[in-house]
C-alpha positions in Angstrom: 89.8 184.7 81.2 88.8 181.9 83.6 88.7 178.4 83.0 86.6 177.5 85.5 83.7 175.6 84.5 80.0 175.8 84.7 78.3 174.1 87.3 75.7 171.5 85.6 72.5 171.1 87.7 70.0 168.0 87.6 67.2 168.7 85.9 64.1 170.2 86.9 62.2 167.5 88.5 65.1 165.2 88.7 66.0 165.4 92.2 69.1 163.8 94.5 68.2 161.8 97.7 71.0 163.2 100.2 72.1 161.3 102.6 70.4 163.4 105.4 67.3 162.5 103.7 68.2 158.4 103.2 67.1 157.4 106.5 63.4 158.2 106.0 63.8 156.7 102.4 65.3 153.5 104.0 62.3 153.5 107.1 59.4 153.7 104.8 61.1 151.0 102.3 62.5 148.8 104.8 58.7 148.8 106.5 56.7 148.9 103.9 58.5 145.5 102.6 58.0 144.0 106.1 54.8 144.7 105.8 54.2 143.3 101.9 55.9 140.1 103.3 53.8 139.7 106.2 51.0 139.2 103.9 52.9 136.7 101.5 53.7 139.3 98.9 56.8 138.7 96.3 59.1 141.4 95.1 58.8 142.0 91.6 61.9 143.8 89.2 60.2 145.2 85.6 62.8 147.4 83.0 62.3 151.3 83.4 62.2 151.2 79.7 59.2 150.0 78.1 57.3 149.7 74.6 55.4 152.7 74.0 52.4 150.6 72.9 52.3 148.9 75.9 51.0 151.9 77.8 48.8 153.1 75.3 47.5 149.8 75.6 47.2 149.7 79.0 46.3 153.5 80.7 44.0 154.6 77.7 45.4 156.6 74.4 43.1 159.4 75.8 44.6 160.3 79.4 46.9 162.9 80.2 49.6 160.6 81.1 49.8 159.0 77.1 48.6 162.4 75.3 50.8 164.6 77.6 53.1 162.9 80.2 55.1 160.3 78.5 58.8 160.4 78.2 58.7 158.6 74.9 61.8 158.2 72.5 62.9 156.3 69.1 65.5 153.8 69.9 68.3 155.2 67.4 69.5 151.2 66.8 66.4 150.0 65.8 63.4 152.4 65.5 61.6 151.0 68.2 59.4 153.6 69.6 60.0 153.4 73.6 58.9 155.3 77.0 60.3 155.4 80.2 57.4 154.1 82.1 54.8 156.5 83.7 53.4 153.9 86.6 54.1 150.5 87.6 51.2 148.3 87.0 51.4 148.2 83.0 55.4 146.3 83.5 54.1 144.2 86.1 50.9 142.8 83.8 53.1 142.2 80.9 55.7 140.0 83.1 53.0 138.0 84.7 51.6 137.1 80.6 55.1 137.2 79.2 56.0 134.8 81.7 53.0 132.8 82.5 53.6 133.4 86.4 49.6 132.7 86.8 49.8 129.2 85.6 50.0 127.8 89.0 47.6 129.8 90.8 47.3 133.4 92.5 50.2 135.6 92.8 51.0 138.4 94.9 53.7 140.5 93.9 55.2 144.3 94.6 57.6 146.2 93.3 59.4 149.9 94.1 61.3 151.8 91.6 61.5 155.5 89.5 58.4 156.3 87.6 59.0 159.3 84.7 56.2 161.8 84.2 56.8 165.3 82.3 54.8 167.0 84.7 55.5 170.7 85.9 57.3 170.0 89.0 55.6 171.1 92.5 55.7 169.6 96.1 55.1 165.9 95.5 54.7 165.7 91.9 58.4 165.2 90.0 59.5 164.4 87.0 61.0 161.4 88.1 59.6 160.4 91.3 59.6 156.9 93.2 56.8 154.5 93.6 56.0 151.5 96.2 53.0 149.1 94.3 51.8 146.0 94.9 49.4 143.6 92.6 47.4 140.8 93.2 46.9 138.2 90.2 44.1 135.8 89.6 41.8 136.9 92.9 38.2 137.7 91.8 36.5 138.4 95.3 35.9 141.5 97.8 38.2 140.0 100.3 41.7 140.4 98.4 39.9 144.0 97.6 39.9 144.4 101.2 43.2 143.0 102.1 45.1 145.4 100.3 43.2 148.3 101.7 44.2 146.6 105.1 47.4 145.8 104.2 47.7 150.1 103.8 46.4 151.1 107.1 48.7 148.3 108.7 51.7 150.5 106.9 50.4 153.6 108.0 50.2 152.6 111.5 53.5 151.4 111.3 55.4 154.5 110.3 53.4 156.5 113.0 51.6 158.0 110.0 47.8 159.6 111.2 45.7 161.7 109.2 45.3 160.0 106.1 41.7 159.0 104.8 40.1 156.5 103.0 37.4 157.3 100.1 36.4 154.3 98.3 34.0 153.6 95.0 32.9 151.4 92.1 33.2 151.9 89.1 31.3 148.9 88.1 31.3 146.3 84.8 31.9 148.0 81.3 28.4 147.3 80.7 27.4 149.3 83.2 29.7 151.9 82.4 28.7 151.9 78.7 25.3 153.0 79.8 26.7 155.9 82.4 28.8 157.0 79.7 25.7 157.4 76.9 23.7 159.3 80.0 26.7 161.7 81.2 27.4 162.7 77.4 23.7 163.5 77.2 23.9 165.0 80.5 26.8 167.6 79.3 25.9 168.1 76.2 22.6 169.5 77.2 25.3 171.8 79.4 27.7 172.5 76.7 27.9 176.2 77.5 29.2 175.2 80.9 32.1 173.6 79.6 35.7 174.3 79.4 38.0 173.4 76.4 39.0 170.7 78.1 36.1 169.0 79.2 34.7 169.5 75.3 38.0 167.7 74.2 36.8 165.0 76.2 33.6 164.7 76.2 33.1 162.1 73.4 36.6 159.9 74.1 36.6 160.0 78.1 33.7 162.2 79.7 34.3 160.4 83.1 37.8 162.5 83.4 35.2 165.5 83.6 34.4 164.8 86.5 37.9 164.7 87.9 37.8 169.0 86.5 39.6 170.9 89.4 38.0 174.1 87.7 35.5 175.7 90.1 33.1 177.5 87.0 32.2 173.2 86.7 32.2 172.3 90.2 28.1 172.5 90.0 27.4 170.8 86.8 29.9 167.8 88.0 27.8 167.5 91.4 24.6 167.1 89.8 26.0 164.8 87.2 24.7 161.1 87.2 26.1 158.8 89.6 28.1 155.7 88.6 26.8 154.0 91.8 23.0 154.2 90.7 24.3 152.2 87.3 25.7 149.0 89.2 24.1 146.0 88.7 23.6 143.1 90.9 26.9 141.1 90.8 28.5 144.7 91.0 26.9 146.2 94.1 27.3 142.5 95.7 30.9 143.0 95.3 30.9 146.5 96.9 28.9 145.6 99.7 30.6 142.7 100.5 34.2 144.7 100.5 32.0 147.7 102.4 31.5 144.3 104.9 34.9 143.0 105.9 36.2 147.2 106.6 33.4 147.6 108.9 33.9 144.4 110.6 37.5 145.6 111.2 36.9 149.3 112.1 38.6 150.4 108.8 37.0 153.7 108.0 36.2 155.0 104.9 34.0 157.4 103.0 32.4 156.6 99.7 32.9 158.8 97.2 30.4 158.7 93.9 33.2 161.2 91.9 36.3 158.8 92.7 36.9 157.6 88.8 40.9 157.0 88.7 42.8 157.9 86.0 43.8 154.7 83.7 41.1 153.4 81.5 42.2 149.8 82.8 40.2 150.1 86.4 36.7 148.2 86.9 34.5 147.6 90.2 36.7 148.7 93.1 38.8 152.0 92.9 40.4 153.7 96.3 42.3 156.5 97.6 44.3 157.3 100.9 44.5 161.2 101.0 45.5 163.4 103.6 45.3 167.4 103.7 48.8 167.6 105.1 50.2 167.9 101.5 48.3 170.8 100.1 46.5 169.9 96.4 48.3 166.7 96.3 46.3 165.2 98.8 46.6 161.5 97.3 49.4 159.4 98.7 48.0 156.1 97.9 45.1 155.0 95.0 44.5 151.9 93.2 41.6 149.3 92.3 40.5 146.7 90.4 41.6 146.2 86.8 39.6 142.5 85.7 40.3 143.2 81.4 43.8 144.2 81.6 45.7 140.9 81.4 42.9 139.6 78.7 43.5 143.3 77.0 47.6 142.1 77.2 46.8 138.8 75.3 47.1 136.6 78.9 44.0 134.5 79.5 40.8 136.3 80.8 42.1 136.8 85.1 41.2 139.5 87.6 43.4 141.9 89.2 44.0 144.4 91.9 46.5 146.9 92.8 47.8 150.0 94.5 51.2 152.4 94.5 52.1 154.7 96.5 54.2 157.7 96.0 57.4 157.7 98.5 57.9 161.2 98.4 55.0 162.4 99.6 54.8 159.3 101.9 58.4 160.7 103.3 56.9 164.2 103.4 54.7 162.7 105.5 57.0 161.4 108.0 59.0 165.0 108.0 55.8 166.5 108.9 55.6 163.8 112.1 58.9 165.3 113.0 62.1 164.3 111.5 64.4 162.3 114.0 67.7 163.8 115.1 70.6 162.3 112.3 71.1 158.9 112.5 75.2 157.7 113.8 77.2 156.4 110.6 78.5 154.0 112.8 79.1 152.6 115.8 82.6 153.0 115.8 85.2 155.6 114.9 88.8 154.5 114.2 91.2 157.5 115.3 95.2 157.1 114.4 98.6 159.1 114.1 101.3 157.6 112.5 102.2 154.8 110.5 102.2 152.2 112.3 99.4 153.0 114.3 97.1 153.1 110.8 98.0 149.8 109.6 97.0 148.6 113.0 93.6 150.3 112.6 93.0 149.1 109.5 93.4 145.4 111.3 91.2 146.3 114.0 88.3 148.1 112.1 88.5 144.9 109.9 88.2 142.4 112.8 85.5 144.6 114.7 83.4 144.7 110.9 83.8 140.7 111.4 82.0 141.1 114.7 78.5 142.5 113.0 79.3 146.1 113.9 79.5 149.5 111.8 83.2 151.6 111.5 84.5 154.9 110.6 88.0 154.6 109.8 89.6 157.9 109.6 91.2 158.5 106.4 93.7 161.1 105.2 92.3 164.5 103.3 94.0 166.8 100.8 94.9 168.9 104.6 96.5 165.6 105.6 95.7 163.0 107.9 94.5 165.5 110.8 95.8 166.1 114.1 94.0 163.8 117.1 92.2 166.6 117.9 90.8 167.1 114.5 89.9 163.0 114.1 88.3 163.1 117.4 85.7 166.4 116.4 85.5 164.3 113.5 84.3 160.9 115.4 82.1 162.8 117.5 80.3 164.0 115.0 79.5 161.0 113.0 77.1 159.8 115.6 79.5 156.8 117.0 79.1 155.6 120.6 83.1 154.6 121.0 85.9 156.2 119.4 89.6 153.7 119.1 92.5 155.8 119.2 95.7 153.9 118.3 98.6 156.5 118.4 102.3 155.5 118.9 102.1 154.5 122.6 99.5 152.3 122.3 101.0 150.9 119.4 104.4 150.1 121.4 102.5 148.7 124.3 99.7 146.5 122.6 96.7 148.5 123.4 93.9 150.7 122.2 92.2 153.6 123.5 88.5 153.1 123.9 86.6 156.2 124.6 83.1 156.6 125.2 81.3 159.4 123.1 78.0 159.1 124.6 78.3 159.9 128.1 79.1 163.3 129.8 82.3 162.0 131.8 83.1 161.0 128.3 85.0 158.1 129.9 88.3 156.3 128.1 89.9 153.0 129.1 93.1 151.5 128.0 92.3 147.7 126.1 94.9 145.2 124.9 95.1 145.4 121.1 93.6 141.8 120.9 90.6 142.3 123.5 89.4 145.3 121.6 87.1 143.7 119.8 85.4 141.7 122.5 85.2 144.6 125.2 83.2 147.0 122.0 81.2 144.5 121.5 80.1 143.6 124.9 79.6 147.6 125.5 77.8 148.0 122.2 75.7 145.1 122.0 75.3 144.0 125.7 74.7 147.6 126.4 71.5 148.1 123.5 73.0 150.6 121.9 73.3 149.0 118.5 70.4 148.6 116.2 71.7 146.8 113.7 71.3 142.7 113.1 73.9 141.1 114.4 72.7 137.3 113.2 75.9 137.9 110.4 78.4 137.8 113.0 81.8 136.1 111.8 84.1 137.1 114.0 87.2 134.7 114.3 90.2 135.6 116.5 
């Protein structure tokens, strides 16, 4: 009988980030903080682990993600009843009450981390699946509405990103909403027969989620429903004109789209999305809006909000789509030795060209061995490096390196005292552009 054993597999919707994949993951992060920053956004770390209650609280106790979604759990030390959290904006909220971060003024924060939903798993909806958000605290205006719009189609420009739309709407005051609500129940009601067991489940505890229905039979009855736009009032519409204002003064376009609702109970006034087709049915890579009651709702003084997230996987999909670059080097150096002596110098060396702000491959010995120089050198042309170091016995005796280009076709190789090494890569490396890296660490000390 065999001992070997099973494999064990993540689980479905779980997935691994390979390292082929890592340098998208690292563009899009890497740009969309540059961009956050540039307009005076701080980074934001909430627990994946919340209290249940708090997103009940928060997204509605009548939403797919609380009635369906939820990874919830009983803490076995103390009977708490936790959830790993579904979105971002409910963590953020509580930190900004919890710890008064308001008191001062506006803040602008973002965060980035695993979001849990128990979804079935398709492309660009997981199980677990990553998130970029960013919320603005204690801004009541149009113009930090249309900032963060901006601040979207200044990322998407950035990553080369092109097809992906605006829709915009409002969703008004809860007044306002209060008397949409009383007329769309009327409206379906007086269409019950129309109605699938869904839509009946919700028609008394969220009937504007019926009009988010994907099920063509209702596609009709949800078109001719009432409008939430012909229920805004004055301070309402002022609002969405004046965001409607600043986009068309800087040539952001967008479509407005009556049926836009969102998902979480919290949202009032503005609510956006940033869809593209190139994903098939999940079309949204961006949506967000305004959410004024939340932080009163979280026992924080009455103070407006406004937010967004972003899913990075179908952000990265994205980017694949645009065509994915050729395999980014490991490093801009490979370390190639024989012999003992020869890897104790190496060691030395890759630590002292490290020092000088540049990235090293030091060959290291396999259960096959430590590999022939032939072997290293299939090895160092691979990982992408523009110079391989060779240090075998010769160049050990005489006080020298072997520095051999990669790059070019002559493939050309110079002999280098042991001590000028580091100097002569760095001058061909840097000097010569070919390193994108940021060299303002530099520590380099003969």
């Amino acid at each position: 009988m065999s001992d070997k054993k099973e494999k064990i597999v993540a689980i479905k919707g779980m997935n691994d980030i390979l390292p082929a994949d890592a340098p998208l993951w690292e563009l899009f992060e890497n740009t969309a903080e540059s961009v956050l920053k540039s307009y005076g956004y701080q980074k934001i770390v909430t627990p994946i682990v919340e209290e249940t209650g708090l997103f009940a609280r928060a997204i509605g106790a009548v939403t797919d993600i609380v009635e369906k979604e939820m990874y919830s759990f009983t803490d076995s030390m103390n009977g708490d009843l936790l959830t790993l959290r579904p979105e971002g904006t409910a963590g953020v909220v509580r930190a900004v009450v919890e710890h008064n971060l308001a008191y001062d003024g506006p803040k602008r924060l973002w965060y980035k981390g695993p979001m849990f939903r128990h979804e079935r798993p398709q492309r660009g909806r997981y199980r677990q699946f990553f998130q970029f958000g960013a919320e603005a605290i204690g801004f009541s205006g149009p113009d930090i509405d249309a900032e963060l719009i901006m601040l979207c189609r200044r990322l998407w420009d950035d990553l080369g990103l092109d097809g992906i739309r605006l829709e915009l709407n409002s969703i008004g005051n809860a007044d306002e909403r209060q008397r949409h609500r009383a007329d769309l129940i009327a409206y379906f009601e007086a269409n019950a027969d129309v109605l699938d067991a869904e839509a009946k489940r919700r028609l008394h505890a969220n009937p504007l989620r019926i009009l988010d229905t994907k099920n063509p039979a209702m596609q009709d009855l949800v078109n001719a429903a009432p409008q939430l736009l012909s229920y805004l009032g004055e301070e309402s519409l002022a609002h969405f004109d004046g965001l409607k204002a600043i986009l068309d003064a800087n040539n952001v376009q967008y479509t407005v789209n009556p049926r836009l609702v969102r998902g979480l109970d919290y949202y009032n006034r503005t609510v956006f999305e940033w869809v593209t087709d190139a994903l098939g049915a999940q079309g949204t890579v961006c949506a967000g809006g305004r959410y004024d009651p939340l932080i009163e709702t979280f026992g924080g003084k009455p103070t407006p909000g406004i937010g967004f997230a972003m899913g990075i996987e179908r952000l990265v999909e994205l980017m694949k789509a645009q065509g994915e670059p050729a395999e980014p080097a490991q490093c801009d150096v490979y370390m190639v030795h024989q012999g003992e002596q020869a890897r104790l110098r190496a060691f030395i060396l890759a630590e002292r060209i490290r020092d000088a702000g540049l990235d090293v491959v030091l060959h290291c010995a396999t259960p096959a061995g430590a590999g022939s120089f032939k072997s290293q050198m299939k090895k160092a042309d691979g990982s992408g490096a523009a110079f391989a170091v060779i240090i075998g016995e010769d160049e050990v005796s005489n006080g020298v390196v072997a520095v051999k280009s990669l790059r070019e076709a002559e493939g050309q190789q110079e002999s280098v005292a042991f001590d000028a090494a580091v100097d002569y890569l760095v001058d061909q490396i840097v000097g010569g552009h070919d390193h994108d890296h940021d060299h303002d660490h530099v520590h380099y000390h003969p």
